[in-house]
C-alpha positions as CSV (number, residue, x, y, z in Angstrom):
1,X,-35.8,6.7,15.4
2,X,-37.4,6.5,11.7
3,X,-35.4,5.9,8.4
4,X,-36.1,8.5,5.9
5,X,-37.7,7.5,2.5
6,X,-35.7,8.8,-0.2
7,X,-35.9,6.6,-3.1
8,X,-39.1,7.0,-4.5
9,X,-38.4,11.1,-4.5
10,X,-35.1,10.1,-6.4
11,X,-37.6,8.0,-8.5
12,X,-40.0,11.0,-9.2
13,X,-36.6,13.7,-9.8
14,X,-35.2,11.0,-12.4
15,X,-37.8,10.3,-14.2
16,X,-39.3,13.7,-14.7
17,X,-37.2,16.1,-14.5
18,X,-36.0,16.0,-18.3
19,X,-40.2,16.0,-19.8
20,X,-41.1,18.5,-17.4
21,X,-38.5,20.9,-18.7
22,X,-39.8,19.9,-22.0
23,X,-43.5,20.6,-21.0
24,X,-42.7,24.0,-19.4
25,X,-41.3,25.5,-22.6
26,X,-44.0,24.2,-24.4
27,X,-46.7,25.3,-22.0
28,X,-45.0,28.8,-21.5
29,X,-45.5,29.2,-25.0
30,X,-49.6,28.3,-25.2
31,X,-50.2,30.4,-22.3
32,X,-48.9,33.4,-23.7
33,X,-49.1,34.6,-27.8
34,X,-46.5,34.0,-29.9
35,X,-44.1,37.1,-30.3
36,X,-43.7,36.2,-34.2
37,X,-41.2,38.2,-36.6
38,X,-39.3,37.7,-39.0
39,X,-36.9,34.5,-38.8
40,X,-33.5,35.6,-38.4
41,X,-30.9,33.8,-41.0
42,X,-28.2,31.9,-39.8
43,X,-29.9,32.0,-36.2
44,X,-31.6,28.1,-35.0
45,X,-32.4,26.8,-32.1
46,X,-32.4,23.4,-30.3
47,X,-34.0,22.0,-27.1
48,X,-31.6,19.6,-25.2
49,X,-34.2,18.8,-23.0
50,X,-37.1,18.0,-25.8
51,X,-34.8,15.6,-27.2
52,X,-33.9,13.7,-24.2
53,X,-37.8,13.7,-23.3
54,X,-39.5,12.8,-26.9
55,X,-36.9,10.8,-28.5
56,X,-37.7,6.9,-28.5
57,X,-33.9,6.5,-26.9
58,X,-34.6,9.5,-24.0
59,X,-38.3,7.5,-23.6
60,X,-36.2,3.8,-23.1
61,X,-33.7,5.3,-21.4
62,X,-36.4,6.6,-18.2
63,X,-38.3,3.2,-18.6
64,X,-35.2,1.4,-17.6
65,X,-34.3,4.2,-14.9
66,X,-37.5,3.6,-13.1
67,X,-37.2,-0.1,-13.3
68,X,-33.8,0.4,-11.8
69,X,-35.2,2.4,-9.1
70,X,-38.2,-0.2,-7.7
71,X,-35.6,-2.6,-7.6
72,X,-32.7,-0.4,-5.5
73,X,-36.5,0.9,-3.5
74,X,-37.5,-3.4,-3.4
75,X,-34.0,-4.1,-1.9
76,X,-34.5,-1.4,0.7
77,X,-37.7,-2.5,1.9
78,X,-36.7,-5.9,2.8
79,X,-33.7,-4.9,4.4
80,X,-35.7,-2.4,6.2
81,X,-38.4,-5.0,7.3
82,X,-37.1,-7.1,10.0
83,X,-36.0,-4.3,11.5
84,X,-38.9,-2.3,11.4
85,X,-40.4,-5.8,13.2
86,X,-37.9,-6.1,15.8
87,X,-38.9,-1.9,16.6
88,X,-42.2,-3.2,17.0
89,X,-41.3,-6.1,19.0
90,X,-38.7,-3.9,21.2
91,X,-41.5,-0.9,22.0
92,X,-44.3,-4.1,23.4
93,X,-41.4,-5.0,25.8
94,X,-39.3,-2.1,26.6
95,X,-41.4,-1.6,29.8
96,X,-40.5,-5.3,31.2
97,X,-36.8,-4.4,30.6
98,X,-34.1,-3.0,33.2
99,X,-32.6,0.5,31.7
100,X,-29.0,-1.4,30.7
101,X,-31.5,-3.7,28.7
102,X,-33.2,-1.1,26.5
103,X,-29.9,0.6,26.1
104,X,-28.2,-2.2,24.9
105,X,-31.4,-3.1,22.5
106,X,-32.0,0.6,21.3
107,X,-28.5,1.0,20.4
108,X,-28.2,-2.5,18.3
109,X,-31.3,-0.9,16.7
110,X,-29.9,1.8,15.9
111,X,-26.8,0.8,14.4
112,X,-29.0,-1.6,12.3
113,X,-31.3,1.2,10.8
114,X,-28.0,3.4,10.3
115,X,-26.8,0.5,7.9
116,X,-30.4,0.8,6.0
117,X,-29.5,4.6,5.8
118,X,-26.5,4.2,4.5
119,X,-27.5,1.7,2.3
120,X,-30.2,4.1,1.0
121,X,-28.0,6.7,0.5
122,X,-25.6,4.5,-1.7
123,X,-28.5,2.9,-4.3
124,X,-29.8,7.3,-4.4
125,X,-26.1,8.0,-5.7
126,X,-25.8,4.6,-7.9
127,X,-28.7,6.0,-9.5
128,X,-28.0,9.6,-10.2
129,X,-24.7,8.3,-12.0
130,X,-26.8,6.1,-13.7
131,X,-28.8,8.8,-15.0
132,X,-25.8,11.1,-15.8
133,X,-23.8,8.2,-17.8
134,X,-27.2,7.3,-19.6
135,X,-27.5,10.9,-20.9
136,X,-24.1,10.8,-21.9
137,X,-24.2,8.3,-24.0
138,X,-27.9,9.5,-25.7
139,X,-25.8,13.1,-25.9
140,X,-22.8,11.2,-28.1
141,X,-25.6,9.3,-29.9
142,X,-27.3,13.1,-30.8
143,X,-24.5,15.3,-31.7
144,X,-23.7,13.9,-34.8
145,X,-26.9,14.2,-35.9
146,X,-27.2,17.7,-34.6
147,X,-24.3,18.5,-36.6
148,X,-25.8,17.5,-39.6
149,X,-29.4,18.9,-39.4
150,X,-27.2,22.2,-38.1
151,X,-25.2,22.4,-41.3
152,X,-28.2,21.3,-43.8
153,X,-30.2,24.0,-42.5
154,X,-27.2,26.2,-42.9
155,X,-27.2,27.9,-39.2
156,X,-24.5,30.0,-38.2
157,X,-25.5,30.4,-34.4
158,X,-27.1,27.5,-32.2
159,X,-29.0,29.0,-29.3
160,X,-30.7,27.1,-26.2
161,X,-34.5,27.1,-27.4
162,X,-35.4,26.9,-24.0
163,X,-33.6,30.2,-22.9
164,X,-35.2,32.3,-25.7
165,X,-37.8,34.3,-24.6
166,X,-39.6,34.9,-27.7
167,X,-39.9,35.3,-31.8
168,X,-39.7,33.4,-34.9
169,X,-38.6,29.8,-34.4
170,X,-38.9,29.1,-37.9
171,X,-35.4,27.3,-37.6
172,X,-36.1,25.3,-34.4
173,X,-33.6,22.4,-34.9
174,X,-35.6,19.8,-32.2
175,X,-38.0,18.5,-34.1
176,X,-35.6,17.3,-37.0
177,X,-32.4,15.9,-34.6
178,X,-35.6,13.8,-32.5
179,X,-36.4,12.2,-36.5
180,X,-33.3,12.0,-37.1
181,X,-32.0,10.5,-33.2
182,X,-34.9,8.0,-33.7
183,X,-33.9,6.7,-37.1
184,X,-30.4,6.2,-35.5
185,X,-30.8,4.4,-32.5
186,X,-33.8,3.5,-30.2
187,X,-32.9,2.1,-27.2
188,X,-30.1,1.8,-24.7
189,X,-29.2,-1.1,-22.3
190,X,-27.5,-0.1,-18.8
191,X,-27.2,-1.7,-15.4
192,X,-27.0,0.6,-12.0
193,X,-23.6,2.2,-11.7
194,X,-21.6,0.3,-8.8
195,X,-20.2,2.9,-6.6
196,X,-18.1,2.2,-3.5
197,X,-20.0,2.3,-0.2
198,X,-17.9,5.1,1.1
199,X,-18.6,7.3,-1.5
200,X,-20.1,10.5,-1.6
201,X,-21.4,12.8,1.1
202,X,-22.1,11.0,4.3
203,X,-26.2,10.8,5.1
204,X,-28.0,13.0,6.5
205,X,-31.2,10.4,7.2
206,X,-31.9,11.2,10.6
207,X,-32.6,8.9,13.4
């Protein structure tokens, strides 16, 4: 029997997932030369992603997810702890013990590392609802201001920076809505979403 560690892969997927979107568009683009041509009118772009990731708010917003996420990982661990003694404890005595005996013990065991699981499970979902109401609210905080840079550069088509293969991003909207974002609001408070134990897809931890 073994609980499976999930948190701290949670921790890593949280936390990185928004800059490292950020980094590969900008690292696709200094690996290969610049298309260039003539910047379109009307036509601007905007990276989601890049605001989430370089925006003082996006930067808070991952400092308090990972502190969020040692303390759901700290709770774990010293639920998990006694237990992992007592499997220590049972294995140096399993041998003096009659079969009913270390049925009786492994099963208890069992049914107290299945609560760790499930447990586990729970804080991994609290958090990703964390993260998605989080982003929501820094998205609510950004459209307004991605309104106005969109109108005072006069676009008439918004495209996903990200998805654009290539050319003249001359009217690449990021850079202004990040100012802009950061002279709006810098920080966001949050606590871990409460979800109710039976929510969600049951684990699959083994054991």
């Amino acid at each position: 029997m073994r609980i499976v560690r999930t948190l701290p892969a949670l921790a890593a997927m949280l936390l990185a997932v928004v800059p490292a979107a950020a980094v590969q568009a900008q690292s696709s683009g200094d690996s290969n030369p610049p298309l260039g041509g003539p910047a379109i009118s009307g036509v601007c772009y905007l990276s989601r992603e890049a605001i989430f990731a370089n925006a003082k708010v996006g930067k808070a917003a991952s400092v308090r997810l990972k502190q969020l996420t040692e303390q759901a990982q700290s709770e774990i661990d010293a639920e998990r702890k006694p237990i992992d003694a007592d499997v220590q404890t049972y294995r140096s005595q399993a041998a003096s013990l009659s079969a009913d005996q270390r049925q009786s013990r492994e099963q208890a065991l069992g049914q107290r590392m299945q609560k760790v699981q499930e447990d586990q499970a729970l804080r991994s979902r609290e958090l990703e609802a964390t993260r998605v109401k989080a982003m929501g609210q820094i998205a609510q905080y950004a459209q307004p201001v991605i309104t106005d840079v969109y109108r005072s550069k006069s676009c008439g088509l918004l495209l996903d920076r990200n998805a654009v293969l290539g050319g003249n991003m001359a009217n690449d909207l990021t850079p202004a809505v990040v100012q802009g974002l950061d002279s709006k609001v810098t920080t966001i408070s949050f606590n871990l979403e409460q979800l109710p134990a039976n929510s969600g897809a049951p684990s699959g931890a083994q054991q």
